[in-house]
C-alpha positions in Angstrom: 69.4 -13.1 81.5 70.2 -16.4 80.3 67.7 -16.5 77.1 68.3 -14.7 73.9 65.3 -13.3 72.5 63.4 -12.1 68.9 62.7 -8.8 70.1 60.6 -6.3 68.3 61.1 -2.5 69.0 58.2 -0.1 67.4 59.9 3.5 67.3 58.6 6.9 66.2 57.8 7.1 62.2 58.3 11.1 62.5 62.2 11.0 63.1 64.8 8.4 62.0 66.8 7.0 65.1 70.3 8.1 64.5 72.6 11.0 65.2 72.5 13.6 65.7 68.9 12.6 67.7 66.1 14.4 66.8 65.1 14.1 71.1 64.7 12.3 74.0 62.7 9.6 72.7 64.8 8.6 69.8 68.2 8.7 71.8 66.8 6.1 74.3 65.4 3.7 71.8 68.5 3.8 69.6 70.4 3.4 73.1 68.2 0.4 74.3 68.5 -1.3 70.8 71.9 -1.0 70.9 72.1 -2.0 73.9 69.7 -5.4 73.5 72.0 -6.6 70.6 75.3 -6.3 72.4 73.5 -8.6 75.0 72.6 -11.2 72.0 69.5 -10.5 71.6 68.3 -10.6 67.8 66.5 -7.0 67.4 64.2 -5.6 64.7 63.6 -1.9 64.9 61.1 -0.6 63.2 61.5 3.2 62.6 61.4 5.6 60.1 63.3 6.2 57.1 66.9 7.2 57.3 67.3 5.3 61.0 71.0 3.4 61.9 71.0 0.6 59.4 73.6 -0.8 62.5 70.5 -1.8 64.1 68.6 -3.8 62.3 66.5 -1.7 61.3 63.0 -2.6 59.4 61.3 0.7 57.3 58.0 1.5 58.6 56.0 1.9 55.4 55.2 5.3 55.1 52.8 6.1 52.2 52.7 9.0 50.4 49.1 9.3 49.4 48.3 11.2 46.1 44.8 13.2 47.1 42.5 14.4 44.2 40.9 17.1 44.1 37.9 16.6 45.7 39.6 15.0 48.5 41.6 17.9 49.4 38.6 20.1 49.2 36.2 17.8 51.9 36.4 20.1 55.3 37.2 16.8 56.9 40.8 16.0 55.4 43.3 15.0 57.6 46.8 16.1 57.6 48.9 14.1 54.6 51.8 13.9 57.1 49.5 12.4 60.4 47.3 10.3 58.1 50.8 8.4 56.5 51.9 7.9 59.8 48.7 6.3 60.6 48.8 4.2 57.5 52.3 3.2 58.4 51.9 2.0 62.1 48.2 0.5 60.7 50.1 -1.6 58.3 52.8 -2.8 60.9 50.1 -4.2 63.0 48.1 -5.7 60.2 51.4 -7.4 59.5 52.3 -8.3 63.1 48.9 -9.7 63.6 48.2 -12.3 60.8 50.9 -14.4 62.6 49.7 -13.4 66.1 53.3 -11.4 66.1 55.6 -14.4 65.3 58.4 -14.5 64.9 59.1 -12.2 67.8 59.6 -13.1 71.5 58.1 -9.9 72.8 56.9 -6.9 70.8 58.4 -3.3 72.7 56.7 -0.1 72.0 58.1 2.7 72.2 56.4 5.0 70.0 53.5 7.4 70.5 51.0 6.4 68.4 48.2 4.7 69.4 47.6 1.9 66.9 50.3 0.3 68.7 48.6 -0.1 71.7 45.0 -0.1 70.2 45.7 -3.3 68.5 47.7 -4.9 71.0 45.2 -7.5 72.1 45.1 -9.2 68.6 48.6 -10.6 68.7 49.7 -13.7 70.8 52.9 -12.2 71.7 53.7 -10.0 74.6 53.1 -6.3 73.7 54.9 -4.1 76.4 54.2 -0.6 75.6 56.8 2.1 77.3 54.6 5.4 78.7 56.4 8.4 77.4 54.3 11.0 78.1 51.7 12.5 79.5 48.3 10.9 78.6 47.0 11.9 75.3 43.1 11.5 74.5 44.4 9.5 71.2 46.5 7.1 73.8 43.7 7.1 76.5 41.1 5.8 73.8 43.6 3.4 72.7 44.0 1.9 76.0 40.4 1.6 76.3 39.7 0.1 73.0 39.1 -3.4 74.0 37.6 -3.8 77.6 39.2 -6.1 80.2 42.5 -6.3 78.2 44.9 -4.9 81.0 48.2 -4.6 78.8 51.9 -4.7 79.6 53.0 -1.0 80.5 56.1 0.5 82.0 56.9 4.4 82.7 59.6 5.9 82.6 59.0 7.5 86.3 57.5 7.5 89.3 55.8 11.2 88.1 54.6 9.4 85.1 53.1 6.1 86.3 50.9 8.5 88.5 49.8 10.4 85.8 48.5 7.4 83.9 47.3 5.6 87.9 43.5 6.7 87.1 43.6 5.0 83.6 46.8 2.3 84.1 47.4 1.6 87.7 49.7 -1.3 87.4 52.4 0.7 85.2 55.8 -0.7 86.3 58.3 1.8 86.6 61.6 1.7 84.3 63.5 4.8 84.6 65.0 5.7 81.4 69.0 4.9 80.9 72.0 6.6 79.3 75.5 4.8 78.3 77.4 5.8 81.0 80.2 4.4 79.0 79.9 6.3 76.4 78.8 9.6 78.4 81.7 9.8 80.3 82.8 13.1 82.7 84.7 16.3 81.7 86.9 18.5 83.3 84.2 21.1 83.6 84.5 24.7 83.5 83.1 28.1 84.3 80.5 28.4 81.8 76.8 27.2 81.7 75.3 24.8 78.9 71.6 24.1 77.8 70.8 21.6 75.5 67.9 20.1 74.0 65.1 20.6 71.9 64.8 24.3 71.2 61.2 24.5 71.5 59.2 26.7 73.7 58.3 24.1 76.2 61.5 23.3 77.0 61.9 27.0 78.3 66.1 27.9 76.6 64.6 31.8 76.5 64.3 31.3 80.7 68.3 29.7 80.7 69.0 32.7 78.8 67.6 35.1 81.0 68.9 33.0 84.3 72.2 33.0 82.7 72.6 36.3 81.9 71.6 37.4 85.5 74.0 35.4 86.7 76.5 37.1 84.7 77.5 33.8 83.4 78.4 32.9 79.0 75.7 30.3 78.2 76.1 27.9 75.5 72.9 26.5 73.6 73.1 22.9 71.9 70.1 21.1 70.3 67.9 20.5 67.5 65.3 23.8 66.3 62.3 22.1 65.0 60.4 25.4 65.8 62.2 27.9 63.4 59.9 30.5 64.4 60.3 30.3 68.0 64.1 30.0 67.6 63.9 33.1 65.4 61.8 35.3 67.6 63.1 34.0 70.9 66.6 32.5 70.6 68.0 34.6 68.0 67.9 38.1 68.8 69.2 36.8 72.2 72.3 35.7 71.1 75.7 37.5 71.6 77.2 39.2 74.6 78.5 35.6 76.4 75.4 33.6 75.1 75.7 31.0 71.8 74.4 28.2 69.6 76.8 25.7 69.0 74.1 24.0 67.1 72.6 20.4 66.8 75.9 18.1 67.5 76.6 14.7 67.1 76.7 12.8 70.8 80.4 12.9 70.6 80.9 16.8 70.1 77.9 17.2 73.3 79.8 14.8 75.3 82.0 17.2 74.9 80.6 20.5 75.8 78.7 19.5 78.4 82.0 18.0 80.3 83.8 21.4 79.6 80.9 23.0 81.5 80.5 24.0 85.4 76.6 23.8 85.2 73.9 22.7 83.2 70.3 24.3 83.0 67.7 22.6 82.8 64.7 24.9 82.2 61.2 23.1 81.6 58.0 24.8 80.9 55.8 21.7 81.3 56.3 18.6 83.3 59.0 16.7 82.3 57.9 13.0 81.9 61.8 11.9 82.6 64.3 15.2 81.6 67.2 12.5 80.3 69.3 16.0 79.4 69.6 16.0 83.5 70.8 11.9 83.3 73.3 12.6 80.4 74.9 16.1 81.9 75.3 13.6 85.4 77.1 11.2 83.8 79.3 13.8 82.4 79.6 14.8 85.9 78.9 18.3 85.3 75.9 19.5 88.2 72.5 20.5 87.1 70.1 23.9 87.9 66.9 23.7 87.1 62.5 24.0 87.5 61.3 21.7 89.9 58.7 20.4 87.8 58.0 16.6 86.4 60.8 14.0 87.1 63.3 16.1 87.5 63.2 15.8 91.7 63.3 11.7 90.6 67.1 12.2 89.7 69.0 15.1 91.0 69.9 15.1 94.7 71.0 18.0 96.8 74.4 16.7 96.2 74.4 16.9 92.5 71.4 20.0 91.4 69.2 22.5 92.7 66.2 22.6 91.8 63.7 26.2 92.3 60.3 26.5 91.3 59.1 27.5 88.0 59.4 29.8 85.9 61.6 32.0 88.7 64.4 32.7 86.8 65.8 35.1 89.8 65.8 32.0 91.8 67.5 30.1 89.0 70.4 32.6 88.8 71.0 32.7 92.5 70.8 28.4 92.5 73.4 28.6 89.8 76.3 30.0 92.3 75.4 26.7 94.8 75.3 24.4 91.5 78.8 25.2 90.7 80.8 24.6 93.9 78.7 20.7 93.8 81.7 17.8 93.4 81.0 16.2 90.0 82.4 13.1 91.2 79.1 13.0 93.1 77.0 14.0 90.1 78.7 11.2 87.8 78.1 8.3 90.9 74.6 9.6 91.1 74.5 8.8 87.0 76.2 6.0 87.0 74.0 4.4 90.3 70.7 5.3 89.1 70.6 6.9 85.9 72.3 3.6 83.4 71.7 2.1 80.2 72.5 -0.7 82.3 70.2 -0.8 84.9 66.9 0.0 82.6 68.4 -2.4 80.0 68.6 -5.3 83.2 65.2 -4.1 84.3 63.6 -4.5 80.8 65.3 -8.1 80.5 63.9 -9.1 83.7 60.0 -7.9 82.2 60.5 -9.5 79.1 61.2 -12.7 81.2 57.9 -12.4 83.3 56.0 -11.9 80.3 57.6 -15.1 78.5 56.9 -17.0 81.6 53.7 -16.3 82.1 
């Protein structure tokens, strides 16, 4: 793309965008604005407080309201926490619309709010708005607020598009990206790694148990936002060839994912994308996991298994199959479809349609 563009990227208020990444969602938008700016485009993130000041990044201004007394006692208050992150995406937009969203190219949203995409029609600049997730009733609502008014959306896979299909059927598919550069392969090894979010819907307790019946040591990365589950679940678990190494920076995953022979990857839900299964690719390390979501969108036979959920007996007996795959596959496979790269190319080329038209 010949054209250097203003480009405005709307990111999640809840977690800054930096390392170590909070999830998914805030490793691909710091990877994408990263990404943008080595390209020459001039990029204005606006995220929560504490984000990489490296790119560009604008506060969204979260308000701390002071409640009275009465206010906290009408059976109607909202929570503090969700009603400053409405008042923080509702002032970005108030903003971005009394100049019709100048002076920005096109306006990329990749947060999960729906103000965002509610108020989208009041600006004169291209809105493209980045389907995470499932739909939401919130997002739903959103994308019916103003009749007519078709919108800009992409997915990040073919299993999410169709999700959204009844309600958005012209979402363009963008599969998510990973620095390939940066992720690069490992020797591997003979132990087994999860990593992620260690949240119940991301299933670690079902690697544990698949890990252990494979007689296999496990190692656990990620962030535990859900203390309780972690404590009741994860803990008493631990010992006996299975550990938490913690929530690492990218550099110290890279790592540990590259020293091992397989990755698990053990959803309870559908996975909208599963980039965990991208990043351990590129590392060239094989992956065995639930066949549920996206997942089937990025491994091949020649670099996962997939079995059905939540059969963690079939998991156990996949892993031996996983292992023996050549991770000089599994790293072409990441490197072919799964790039910061390619998405970043792909996003270029929709900014330039919208511009055009």
């Amino acid at each position: 793309m010949s054209a250097r563009l203003k480009i405005a990227l709307i990111a999640s208020a809840r977690h800054p965008i930096r390392e170590p990444f909070a999830g998914g969602l805030e490793a691909h938008t710091w990877s994408l604005a990263r990404e943008l700016g080595e390209r020459g485009h001039h990029v204005t993130l606006f995220a929560g407080a504490g984000s990489d000041p490296a790119l560009g990044v604008h506060e969204l201004p979260v308000h701390r309201a002071v409640f009275s007394d009465a206010a906290r006692a009408d059976l109607s208050m909202t929570d503090p926490s969700s009603l400053a992150e409405h008042h923080a995406y509702l002032r970005l937009m108030v903003d971005l619309c009394q100049d019709g969203g100048s002076p920005y190219d096109v306006i990329h949203n990749n947060s999960l709010h729906y103000l965002p995409v509610a108020m989208a029609p009041a600006l004169r600049t291209p809105v493209v708005t980045t389907l995470h997730t499932p739909p939401t009733p919130w997002l739903e609502s959103a994308v019916q607020t103003s009749p007519g008014y078709r919108g800009n959306f992409t997915a990040v896979s073919d299993h999410t598009a169709r999700a959204w299909a009844p309600l958005i059927p012209s979402a363009r598919v963008i599969h998510n990206g990973v620095d390939t550069r940066h992720w690069r392969p490992g020797p591997g090894g003979t132990d087994l790694v999860w990593f992620g979010r260690l949240v119940p819907e991301k299933g670690p307790h079902l690697a544990i148990e698949a890990a252990r019946e494979a007689g296999l040591p496990l190692r656990l990365a990620g962030p535990t936002p859900d203390r309780a589950y972690f404590d009741r679940r994860i803990a008493p678990r631990l010992g006996d060839g299975v550990s938490y190494e913690g929530h690492l920076t990218r550099d110290e995953l890279i790592a540990l994912v590259g020293r091992a022979g397989a990755a698990l990857a053990t959803p309870c839900w559908d996975e909208p994308y599963g980039l965990v299964v991208a990043e351990a690719l590129a590392c060239g390390t094989p992956v065995c996991g639930f066949d549920r979501g996206a997942l089937r969108e990025i491994l091949t036979p020649e670099c996962g298994r997939l079995v059905p959920w939540p059969d963690t007996s079939a998991l156990a007996e996949a892993i031996g199959e996983t292992l023996t795959l050549d991770r000089a596959a599994c790293r072409e496979r990441a490197v072919r479809h799964c790039s910061l790269e390619a998405m970043t190319d792909r996003y270029e080329l929709l900014y330039e349609e919208l511009m055009a038209a």
